[in-house]
C-alpha positions as CSV (number, residue, x, y, z in Angstrom):
1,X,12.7,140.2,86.7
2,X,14.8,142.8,87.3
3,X,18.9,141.8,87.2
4,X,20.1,143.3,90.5
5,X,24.5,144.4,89.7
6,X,25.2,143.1,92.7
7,X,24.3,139.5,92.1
8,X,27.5,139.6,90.0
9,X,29.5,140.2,93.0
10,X,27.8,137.5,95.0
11,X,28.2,135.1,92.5
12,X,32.1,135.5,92.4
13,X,31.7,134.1,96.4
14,X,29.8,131.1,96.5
15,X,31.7,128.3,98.1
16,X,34.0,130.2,99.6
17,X,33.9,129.3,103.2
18,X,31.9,132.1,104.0
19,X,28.5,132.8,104.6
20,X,26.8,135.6,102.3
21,X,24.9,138.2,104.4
22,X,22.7,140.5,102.0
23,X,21.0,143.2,103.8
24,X,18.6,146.2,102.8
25,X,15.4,147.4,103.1
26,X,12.0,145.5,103.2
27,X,11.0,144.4,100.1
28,X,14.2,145.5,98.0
29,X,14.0,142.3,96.1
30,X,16.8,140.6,98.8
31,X,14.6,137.2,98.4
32,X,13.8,137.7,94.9
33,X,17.8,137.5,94.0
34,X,18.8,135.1,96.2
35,X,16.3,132.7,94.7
36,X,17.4,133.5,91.0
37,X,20.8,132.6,92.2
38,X,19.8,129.3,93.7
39,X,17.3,128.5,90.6
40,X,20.1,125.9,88.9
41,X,19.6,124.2,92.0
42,X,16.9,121.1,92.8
43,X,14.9,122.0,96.1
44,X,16.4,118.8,98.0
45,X,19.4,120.4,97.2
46,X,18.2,124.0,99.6
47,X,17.0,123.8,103.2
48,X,14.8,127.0,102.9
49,X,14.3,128.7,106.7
50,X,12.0,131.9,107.3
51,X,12.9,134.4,110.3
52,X,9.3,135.0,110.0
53,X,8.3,131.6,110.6
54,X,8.2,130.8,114.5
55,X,8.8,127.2,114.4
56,X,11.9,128.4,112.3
57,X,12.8,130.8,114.4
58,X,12.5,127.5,117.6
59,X,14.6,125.5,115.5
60,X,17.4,127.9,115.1
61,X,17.9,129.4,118.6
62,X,20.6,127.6,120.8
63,X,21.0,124.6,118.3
64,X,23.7,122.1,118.3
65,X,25.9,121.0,115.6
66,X,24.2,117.9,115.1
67,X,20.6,119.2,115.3
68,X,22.3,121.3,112.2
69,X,23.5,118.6,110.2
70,X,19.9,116.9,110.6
71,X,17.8,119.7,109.6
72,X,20.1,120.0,106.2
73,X,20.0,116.1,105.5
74,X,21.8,116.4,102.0
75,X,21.4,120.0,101.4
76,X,25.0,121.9,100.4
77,X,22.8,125.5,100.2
78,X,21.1,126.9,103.5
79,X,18.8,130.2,103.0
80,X,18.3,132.1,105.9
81,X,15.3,134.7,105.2
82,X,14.4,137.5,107.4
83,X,17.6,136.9,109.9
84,X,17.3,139.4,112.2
85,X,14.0,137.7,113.6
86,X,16.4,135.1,115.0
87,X,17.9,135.3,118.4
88,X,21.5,133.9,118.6
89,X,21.8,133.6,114.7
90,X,25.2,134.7,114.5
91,X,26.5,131.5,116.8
92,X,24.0,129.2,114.5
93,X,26.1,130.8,111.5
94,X,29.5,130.0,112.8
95,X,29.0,127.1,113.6
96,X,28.1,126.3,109.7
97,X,30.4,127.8,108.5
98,X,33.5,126.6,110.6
99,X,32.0,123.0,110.8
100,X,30.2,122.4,107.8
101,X,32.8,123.9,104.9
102,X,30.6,122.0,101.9
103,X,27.7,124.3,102.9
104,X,27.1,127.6,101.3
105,X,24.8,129.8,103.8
106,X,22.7,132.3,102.9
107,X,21.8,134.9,105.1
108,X,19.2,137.7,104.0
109,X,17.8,140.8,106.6
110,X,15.2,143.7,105.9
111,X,17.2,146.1,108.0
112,X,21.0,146.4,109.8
113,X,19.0,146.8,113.2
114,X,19.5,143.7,114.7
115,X,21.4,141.2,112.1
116,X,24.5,143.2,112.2
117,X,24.9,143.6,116.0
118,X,23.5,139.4,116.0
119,X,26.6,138.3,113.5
120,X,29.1,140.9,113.5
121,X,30.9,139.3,116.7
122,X,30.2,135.1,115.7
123,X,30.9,136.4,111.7
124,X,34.1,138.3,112.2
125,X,36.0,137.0,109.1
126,X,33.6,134.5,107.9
127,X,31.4,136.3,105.6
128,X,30.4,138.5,102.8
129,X,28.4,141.0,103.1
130,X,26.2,143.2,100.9
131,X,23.3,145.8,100.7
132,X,20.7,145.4,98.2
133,X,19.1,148.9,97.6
134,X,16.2,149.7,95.4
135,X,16.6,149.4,92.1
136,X,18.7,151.9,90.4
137,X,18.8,153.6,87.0
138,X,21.5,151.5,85.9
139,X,19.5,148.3,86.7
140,X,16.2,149.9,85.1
141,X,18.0,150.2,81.9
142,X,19.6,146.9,81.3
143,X,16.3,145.7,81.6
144,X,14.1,148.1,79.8
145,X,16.7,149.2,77.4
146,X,18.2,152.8,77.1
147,X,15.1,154.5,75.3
148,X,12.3,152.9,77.5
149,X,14.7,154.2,80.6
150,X,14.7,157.8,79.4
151,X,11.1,158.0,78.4
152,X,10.1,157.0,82.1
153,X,12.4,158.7,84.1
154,X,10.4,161.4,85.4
155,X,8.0,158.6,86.1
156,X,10.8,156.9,88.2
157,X,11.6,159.9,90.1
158,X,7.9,160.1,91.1
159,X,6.9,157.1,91.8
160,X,10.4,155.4,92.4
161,X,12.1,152.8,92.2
162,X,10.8,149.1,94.4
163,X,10.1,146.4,92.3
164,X,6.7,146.4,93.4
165,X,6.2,149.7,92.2
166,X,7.9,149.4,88.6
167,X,5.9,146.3,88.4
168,X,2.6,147.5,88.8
169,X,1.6,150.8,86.8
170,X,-1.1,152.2,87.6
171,X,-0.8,151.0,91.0
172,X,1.9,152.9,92.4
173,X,0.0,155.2,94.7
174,X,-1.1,152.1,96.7
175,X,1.8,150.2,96.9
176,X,3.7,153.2,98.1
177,X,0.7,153.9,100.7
178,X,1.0,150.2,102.0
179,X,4.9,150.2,102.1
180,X,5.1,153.7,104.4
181,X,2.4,152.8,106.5
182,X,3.7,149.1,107.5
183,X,7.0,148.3,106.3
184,X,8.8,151.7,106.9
185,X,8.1,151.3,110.7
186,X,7.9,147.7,111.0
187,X,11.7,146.9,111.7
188,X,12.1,149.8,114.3
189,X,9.0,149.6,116.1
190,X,9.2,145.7,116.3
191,X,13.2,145.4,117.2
192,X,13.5,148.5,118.8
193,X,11.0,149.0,121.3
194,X,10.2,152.2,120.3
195,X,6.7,152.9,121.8
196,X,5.9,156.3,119.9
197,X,5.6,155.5,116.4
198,X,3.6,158.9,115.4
199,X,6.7,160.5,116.8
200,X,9.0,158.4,114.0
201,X,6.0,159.2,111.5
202,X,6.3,163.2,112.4
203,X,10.0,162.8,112.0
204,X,10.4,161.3,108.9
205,X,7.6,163.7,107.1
206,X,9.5,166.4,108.6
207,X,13.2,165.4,106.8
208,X,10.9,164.6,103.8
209,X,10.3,168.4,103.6
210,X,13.9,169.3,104.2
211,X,16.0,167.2,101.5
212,X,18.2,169.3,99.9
213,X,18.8,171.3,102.9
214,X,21.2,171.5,105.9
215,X,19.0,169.9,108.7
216,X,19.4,171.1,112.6
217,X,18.6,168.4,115.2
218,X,18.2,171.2,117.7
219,X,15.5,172.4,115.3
220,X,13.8,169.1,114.3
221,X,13.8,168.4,118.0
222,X,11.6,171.9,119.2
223,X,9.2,170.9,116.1
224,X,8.7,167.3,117.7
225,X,9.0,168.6,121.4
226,X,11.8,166.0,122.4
227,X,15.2,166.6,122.9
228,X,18.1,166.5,120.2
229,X,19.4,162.8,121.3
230,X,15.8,161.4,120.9
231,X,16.2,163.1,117.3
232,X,19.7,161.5,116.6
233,X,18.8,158.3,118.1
234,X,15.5,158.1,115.3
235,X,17.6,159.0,112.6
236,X,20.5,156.3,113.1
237,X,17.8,154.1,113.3
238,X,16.3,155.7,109.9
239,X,19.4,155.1,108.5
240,X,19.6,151.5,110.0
241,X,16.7,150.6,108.5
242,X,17.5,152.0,104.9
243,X,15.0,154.5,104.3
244,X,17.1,157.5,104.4
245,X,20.9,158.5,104.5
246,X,23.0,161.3,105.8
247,X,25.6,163.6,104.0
248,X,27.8,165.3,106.6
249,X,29.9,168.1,105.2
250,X,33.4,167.9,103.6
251,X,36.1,170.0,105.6
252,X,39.6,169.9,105.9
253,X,40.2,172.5,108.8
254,X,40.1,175.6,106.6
255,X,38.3,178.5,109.1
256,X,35.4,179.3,107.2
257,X,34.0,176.2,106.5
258,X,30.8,174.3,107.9
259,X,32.4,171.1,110.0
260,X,29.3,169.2,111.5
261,X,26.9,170.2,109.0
262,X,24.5,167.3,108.2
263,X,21.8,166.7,105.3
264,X,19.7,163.9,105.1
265,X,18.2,162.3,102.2
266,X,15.9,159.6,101.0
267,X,16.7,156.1,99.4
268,X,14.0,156.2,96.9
269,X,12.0,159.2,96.1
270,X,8.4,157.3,95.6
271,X,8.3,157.2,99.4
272,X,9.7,160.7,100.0
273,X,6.8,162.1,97.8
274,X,4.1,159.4,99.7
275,X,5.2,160.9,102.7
276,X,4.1,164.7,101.8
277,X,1.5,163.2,99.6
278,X,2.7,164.9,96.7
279,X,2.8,162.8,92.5
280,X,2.5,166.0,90.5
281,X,4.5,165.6,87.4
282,X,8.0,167.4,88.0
283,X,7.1,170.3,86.0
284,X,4.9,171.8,88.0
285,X,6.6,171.0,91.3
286,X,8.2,173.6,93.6
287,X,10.4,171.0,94.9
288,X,11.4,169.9,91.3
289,X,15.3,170.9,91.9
290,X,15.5,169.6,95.4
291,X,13.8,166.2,93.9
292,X,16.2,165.8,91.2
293,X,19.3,166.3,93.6
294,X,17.9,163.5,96.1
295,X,17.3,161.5,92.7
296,X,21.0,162.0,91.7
297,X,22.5,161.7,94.7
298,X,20.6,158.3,95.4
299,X,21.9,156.9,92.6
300,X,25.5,157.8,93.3
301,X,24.9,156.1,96.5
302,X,23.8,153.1,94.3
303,X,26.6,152.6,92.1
304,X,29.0,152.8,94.4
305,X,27.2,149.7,96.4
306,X,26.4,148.0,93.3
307,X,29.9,148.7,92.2
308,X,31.6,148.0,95.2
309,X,33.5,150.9,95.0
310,X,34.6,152.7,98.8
311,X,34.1,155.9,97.5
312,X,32.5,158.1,100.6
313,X,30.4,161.4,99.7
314,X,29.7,164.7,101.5
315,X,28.7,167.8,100.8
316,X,30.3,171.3,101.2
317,X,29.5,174.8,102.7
318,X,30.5,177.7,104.0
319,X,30.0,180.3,106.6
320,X,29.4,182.4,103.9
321,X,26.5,180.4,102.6
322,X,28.9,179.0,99.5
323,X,28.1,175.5,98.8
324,X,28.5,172.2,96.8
325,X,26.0,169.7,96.3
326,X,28.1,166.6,96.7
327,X,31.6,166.1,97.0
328,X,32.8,162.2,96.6
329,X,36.5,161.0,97.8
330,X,37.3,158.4,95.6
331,X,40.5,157.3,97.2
332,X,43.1,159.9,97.0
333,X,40.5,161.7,93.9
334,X,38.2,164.3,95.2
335,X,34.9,165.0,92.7
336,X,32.8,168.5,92.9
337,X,29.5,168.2,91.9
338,X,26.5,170.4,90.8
339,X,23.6,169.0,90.8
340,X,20.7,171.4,88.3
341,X,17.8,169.8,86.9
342,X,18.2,172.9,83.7
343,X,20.5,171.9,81.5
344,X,21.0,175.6,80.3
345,X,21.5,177.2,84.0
346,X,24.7,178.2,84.9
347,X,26.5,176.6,87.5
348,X,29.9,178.3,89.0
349,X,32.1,176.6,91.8
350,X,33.4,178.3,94.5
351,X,36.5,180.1,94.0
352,X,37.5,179.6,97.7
353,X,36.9,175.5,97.1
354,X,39.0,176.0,94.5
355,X,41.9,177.2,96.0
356,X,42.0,174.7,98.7
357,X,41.6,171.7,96.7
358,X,42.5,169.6,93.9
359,X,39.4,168.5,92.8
360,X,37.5,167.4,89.6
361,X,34.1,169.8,88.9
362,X,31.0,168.7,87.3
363,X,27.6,170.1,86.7
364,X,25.0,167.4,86.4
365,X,22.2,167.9,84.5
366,X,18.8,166.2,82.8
367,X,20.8,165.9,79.4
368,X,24.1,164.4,81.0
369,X,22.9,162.6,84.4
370,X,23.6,159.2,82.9
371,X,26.8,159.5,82.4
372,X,27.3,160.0,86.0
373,X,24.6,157.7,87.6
374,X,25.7,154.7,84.6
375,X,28.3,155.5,83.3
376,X,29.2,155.0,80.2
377,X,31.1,156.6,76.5
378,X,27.5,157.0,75.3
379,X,26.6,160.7,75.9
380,X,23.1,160.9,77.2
381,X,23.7,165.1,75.9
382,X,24.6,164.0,72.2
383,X,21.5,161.5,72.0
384,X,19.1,163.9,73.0
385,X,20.1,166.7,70.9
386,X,18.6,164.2,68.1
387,X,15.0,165.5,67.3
388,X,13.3,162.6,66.9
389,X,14.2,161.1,70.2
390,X,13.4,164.3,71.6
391,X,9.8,164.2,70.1
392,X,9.4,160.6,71.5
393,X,10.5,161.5,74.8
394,X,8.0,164.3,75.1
395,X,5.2,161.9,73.6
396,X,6.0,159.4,76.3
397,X,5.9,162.0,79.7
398,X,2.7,163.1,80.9
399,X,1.4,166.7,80.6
């Protein structure tokens, strides 16, 4: 099994008098990690209840305090799966965790849909919460070690990066087929009430065509013939649902720059390439540089969850058609980045972004992306410039 970094955190906040709320996208691993948490732990000692379950979902809708301390007997550990399948959940919660302070609750969701609208009132103060996303570069390497990592990163960016798919080679076309064509729709369709699900399907192939690029919802809205709220409303969703995420742009007033620009991009590439139907190896990909921005720009996403860090990220452009790839605000520290999948193309900043701000530039590249996506002293460009890793790393990528 894959170690998920953010099972760290949650271990630092277990029996805390709070509940611990872990949300993400189907199939993320969510149950997987809670269960390695809980593994120390005898199964008398964990009352185990499924949001998929409809006799679990009875038993936890409008229950009473005592009806509560029956159904956990001598448990001290309750595992909520799939919450947001259970109406009232977040009263169920508070009343655990106000009443019941020797019970640590679990609470697990495939999507911020309904879970966070159902406990964010009931929960206010009374619980952690964290997103699990798919597994990240970082995570891959701890567990396959730093060669192994490098020798199947294009791989990775191909097929991405769900346990099921790392799990299965050879099998990854499938998996990725099953996943878009039932659990990227599932959560919407089902909590939503959404009653056009080729419309979502036409949407979502659409942005898959665009990462990389400013996106209009004006536009996206005449391809789809429906109007640009429809087109919002679908993406927040999207977003909800933690298949894609939005970049807006970076501005601070000056007169030439972009203000409500907007690009969106995808969690995990495997099901950005399923969705245009497209696993040709990255060299011969017309796309190549706009795949390894999402791929980059995912995993800065990642570490900052995994990290915990509250650093936000935008891009920047210009009326002028002068741009940066991704800008991250790291507290009062602003970072510039370029994002080139040549290590030997020039890359040149702005010299109006310049001016105007304070800011740390970086060019990331395939020879120096770890250091940025890890972090670490270890130079991913002084490792490779040995030749026999080089010649293994060749040997190890397809043709």
């Amino acid at each position: 099994m894959i170690e998920r970094f953010v099972k760290e955190h949650i271990k630092d906040r277990i029996n805390k008098n709070r509940a611990i709320v872990v949300i993400g996208a189907r199939r993320a691993g969510k149950t997987t990690m809670i269960n390695d948490l809980l593994s120390a732990k005898s199964p008398g000692e964990i009352l185990f209840l499924n949001g998929d379950n409809p006799l679990h979902q009875n038993l936890l809708y409008q229950v009473s305090l005592e009806q509560i301390k029956l159904m956990a007997g001598s448990s001290k550990t309750i595992f909520i799966d799939e919450g947001q399948r259970i109406n009232g959940l977040g009263i169920t919660a508070k009343l655990i965790v106000d009443h019941l302070p020797d019970i640590q609750l679990f609470i697990t969701g495939s999507s911020a849909l309904d879970l966070n609208d159902t406990i964010k009132e009931p929960l206010t103060g009374r619980k952690w919460e964290y997103e699990l996303l798919p597994i990240s570069y970082g995570e891959f390497e701890s567990h396959t070690g730093y060669l192994q990592a490098l020798e199947q990163l294009d791989r990775r960016i191909i097929y991405g990066w769900y346990p099921e798919v790392i799990n299965h080679p050879g099998d990854e076309v499938e998996i990725l087929q099953e996943l878009t064509s039932s659990y990227l729709y599932k959560d919407i369709l089902a909590l939503t009430g959404i009653r056009k699900p080729e419309l979502l399907a036409n949407l979502v192939q659409l942005l898959a065509y665009q990462i990389g690029s400013e996106v209009s919802y004006q536009e996206l809205a005449g391809h789809l013939g429906v109007d640009k709220n429809t087109v919002n409303e679908y993406i927040a969703l999207l977003e909800k649902a933690f298949v894609v995420f939005r970049l807006n742009s970076f501005s601070k007033n000056q007169r030439n720059e972009i203000k409500k620009g907007k690009k969106i991009y995808f969690y995990d590439t495997g099901i950005r390439n399923m969705l245009i139907y497209d696993f040709n190896h990255l060299s011969v990909r017309q796309d190549k540089g706009a795949l390894w921005e999402n791929f980059i720009i995912a995993e800065m996403i990642k570490k900052a969850n995994n990290t915990r860090s509250l650093s936000r990220f935008y891009f920047w452009r210009t009326t002028a058609q002068q741009e940066i790839d991704l800008i991250q605000m790291d507290g009062q520290n602003l970072h510039a980045y370029e994002i080139t999948y040549n290590a030997n193309r020039k890359k040149k900043f702005p010299k109006s972004f310049i001016k105007h701000y304070q800011a740390n530039t970086h060019v990331i590249h395939q020879e120096n992306f770890r250091d940025f996506i890890v972090g670490s002293s270890r130079s991913t460009n002084d490792a490779l410039k040995n030749p026999l890793l080089q010649l293994i790393i060749s040997a190890g990528r397809p043709s």
